[in-house]
C-alpha positions as CSV (number, residue, x, y, z in Angstrom):
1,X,31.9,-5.6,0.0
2,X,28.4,-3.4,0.4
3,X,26.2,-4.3,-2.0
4,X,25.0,-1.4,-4.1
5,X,22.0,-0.9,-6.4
6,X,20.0,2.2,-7.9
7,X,16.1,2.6,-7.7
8,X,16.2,3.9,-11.5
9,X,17.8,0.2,-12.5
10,X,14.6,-1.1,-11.2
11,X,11.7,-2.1,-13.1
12,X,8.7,0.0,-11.4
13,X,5.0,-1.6,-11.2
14,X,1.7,0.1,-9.7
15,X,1.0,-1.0,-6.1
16,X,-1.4,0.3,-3.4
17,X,-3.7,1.8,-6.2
18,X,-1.8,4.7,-7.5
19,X,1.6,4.7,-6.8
20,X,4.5,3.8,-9.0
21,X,6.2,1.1,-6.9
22,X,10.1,0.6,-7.5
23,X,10.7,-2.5,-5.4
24,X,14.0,-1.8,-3.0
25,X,15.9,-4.8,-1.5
26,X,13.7,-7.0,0.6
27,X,14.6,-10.3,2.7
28,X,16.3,-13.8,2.3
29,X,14.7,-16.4,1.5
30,X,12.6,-15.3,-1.2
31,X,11.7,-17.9,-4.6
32,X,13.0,-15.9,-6.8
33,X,16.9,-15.4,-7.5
34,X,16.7,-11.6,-7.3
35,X,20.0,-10.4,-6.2
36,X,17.7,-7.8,-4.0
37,X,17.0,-10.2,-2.1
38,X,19.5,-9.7,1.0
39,X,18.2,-8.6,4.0
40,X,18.1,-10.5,7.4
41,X,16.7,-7.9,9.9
42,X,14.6,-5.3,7.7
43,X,11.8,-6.6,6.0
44,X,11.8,-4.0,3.0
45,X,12.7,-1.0,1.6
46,X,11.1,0.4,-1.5
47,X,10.1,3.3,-3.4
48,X,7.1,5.4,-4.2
49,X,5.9,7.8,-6.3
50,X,2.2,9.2,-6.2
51,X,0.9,11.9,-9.1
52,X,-0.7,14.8,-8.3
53,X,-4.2,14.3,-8.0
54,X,-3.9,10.4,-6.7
55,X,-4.7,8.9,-3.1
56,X,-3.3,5.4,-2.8
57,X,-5.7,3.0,-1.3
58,X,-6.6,2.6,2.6
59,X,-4.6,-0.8,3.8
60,X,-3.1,-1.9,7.1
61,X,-0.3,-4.6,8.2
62,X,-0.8,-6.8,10.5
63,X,2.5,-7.3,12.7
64,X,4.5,-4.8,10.3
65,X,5.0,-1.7,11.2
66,X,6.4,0.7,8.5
67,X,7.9,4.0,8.6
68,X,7.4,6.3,5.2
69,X,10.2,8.7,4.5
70,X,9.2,11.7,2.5
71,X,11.6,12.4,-0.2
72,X,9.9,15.1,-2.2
73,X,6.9,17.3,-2.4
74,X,4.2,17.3,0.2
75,X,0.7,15.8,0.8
76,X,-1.4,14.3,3.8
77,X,-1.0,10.9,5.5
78,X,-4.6,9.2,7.0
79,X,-3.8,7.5,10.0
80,X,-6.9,5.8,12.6
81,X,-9.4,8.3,10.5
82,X,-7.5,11.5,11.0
83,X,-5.5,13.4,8.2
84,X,-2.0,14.8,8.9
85,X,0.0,17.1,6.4
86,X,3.9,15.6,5.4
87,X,6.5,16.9,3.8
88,X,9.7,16.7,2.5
89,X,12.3,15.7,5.0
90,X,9.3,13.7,7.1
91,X,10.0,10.5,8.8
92,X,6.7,9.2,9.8
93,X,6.0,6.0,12.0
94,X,3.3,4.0,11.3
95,X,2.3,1.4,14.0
96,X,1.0,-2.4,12.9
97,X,-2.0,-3.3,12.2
98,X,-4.0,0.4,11.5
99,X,-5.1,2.0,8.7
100,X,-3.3,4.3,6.6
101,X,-3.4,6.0,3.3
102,X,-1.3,8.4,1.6
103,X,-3.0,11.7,-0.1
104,X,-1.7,13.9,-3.0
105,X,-5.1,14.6,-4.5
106,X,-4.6,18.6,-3.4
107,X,-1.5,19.1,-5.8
108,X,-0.4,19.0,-9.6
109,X,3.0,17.9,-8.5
110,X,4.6,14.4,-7.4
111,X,4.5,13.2,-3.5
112,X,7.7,10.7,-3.3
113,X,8.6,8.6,-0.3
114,X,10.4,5.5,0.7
115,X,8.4,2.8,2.5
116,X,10.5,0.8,5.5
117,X,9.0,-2.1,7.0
118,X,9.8,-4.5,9.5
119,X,8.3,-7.5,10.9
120,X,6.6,-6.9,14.7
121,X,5.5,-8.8,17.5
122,X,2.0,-7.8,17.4
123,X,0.4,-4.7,16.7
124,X,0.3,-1.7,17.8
125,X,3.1,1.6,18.5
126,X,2.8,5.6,18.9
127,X,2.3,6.8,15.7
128,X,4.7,9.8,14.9
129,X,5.9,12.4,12.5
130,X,9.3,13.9,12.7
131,X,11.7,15.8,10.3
132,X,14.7,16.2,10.1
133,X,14.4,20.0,10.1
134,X,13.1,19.5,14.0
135,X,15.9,17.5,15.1
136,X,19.1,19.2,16.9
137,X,22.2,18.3,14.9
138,X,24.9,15.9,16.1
139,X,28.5,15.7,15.6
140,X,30.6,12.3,14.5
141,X,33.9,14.1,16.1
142,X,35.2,13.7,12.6
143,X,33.6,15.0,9.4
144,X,29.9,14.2,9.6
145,X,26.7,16.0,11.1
146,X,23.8,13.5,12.3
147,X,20.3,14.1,12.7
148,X,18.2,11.1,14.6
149,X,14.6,11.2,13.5
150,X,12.9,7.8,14.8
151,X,15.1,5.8,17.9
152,X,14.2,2.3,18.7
153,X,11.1,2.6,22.2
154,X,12.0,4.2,25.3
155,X,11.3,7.4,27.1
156,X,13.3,9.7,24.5
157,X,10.8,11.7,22.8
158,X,12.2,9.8,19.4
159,X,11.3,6.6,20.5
160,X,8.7,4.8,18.8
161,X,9.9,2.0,17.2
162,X,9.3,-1.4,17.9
163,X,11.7,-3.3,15.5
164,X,13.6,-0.9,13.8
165,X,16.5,0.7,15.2
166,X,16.4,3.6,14.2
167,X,15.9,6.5,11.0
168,X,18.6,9.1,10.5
169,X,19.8,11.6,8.0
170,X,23.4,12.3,7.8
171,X,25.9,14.8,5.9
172,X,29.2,14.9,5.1
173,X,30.9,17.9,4.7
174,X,33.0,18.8,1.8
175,X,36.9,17.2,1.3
176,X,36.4,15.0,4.6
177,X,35.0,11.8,6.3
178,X,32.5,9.8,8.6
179,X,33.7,7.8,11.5
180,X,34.5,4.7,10.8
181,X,31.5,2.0,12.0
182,X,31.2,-1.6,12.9
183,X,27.9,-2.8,14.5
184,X,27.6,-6.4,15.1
185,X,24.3,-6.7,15.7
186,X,22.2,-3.9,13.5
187,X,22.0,-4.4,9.9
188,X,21.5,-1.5,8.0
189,X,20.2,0.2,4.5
190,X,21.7,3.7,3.3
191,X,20.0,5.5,0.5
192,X,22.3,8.7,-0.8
193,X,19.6,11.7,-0.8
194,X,22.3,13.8,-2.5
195,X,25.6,14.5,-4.6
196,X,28.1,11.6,-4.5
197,X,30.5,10.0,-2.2
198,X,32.8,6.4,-1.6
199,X,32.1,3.6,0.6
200,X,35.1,2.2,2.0
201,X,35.1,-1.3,3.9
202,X,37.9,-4.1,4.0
203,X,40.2,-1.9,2.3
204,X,38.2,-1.3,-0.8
205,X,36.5,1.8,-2.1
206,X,33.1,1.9,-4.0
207,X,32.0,4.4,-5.4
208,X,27.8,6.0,-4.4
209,X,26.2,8.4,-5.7
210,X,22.0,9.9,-5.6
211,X,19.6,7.3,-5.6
212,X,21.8,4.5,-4.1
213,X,20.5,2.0,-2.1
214,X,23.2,0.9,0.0
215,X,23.4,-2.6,2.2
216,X,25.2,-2.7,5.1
217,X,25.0,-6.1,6.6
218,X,26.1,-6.9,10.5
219,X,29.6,-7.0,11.2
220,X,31.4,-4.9,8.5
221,X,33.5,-2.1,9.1
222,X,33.0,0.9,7.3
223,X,33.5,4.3,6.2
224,X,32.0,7.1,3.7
225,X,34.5,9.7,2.2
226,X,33.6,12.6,0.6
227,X,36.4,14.2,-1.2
228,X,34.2,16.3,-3.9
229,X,33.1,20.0,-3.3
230,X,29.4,19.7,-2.5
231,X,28.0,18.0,0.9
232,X,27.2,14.2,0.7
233,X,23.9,13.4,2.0
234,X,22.2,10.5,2.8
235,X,18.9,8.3,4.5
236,X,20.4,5.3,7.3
237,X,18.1,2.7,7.9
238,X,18.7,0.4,11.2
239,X,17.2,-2.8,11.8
């Protein structure tokens, strides 16, 4: 079975400054017994919140590249000395080992993203910026719309990342189904953005709802139902 945890049953600390930090599930391996600790590919998934009026501090990773996923409000991003707006529904790739720093200092209200990482062979990437709201929809053949933000490097004009596999946002419509997935080689994180839905692998069904963070590891076959009224939407993490 997919292992299944909310962001809210997380204990949330201040990291990089400002933000509220509510830590996500990260990789094996780690002292501590924290059933979080799961993941074999990714190297971290967690969550952010910055108030209005608060800049979190200017930082880089060596041999980690990141991607932050605006989930609400909007703000600026510094990266290599510029400033770039963000928004809601943003996916934005930021290379290893350069500077960054998140802005919210020009609103009253809450900026909120998730931070991705993965561990890099050196550093370095093309730093990009790409919502969903940009990105051409794509059918399953069944009863789920796709929308792929970041691919893994090549000559797309999505590809930028060097670890990862790749960021996308996916819907289910109302009374149907996804495809049902197996990839043996990609592990993968799904956060629910909205409403509620079921997970159902190796004949059972668990239930998901907003705020889930969801881990797929390789080889399971799987499928998400939606048999409520409202469209099930959610974040999928590849690495």
């Amino acid at each position: 079975m997919a292992y299944i945890r909310n962001w809210r049953d997380v204990q949330p600390k201040i990291a990089h400054l400002s933000a509220i930090h509510w830590g996500g599930l990260r990789t094996r391996g780690r002292s501590s017994e924290d059933d979080r600790d799961r993941l074999e590919r990714l190297g971290g998934f967690a969550r952010h919140a910055l108030q209005g009026r608060k800049t979190s501090d200017h930082h880089k990773h060596e041999n980690t590249e990141q991607v932050y996923y605006i989930l609400s409000g909007s703000g600026e991003v510094l990266f290599d000395n510029k400033r770039y707006p963000v928004q809601s529904g943003d996916a934005i790739y930021l290379p290893s080992g350069v500077y960054h720093q998140m802005f919210n200092d020009m609103n009253e209200t809450w900026l909120e993203h998730h931070v991705i990482s993965m561990n890099v062979e050196g550093n370095g990437g093309k730093f990009t910026i790409r919502n969903w709201n940009q990105v051409p929809p794509q059918g399953d053949g069944a009863g789920a719309i796709r929308w792929r933000q970041l691919g893994y490097k090549g000559k797309e004009e999505i590809s930028c990342l060097r670890g990862m596999r790749f960021i996308d946002r996916e819907a289910v419509q109302p009374d149907s189904e996804a495809i049902e997935r197996y990839y043996d080689d990609i592990e993968q994180v799904y956060y629910v953005l909205e409403n509620r839905g079921i997970l159902q692998s190796s004949g059972e069904k668990q239930e998901i709802t907003e705020g889930d963070m969801v881990h797929i590891p390789m080889g399971m076959t799987y499928r998400i139902l939606n048999p409520y009224q409202e469209w099930l939407s959610y974040l999928i993490m590849a690495g």
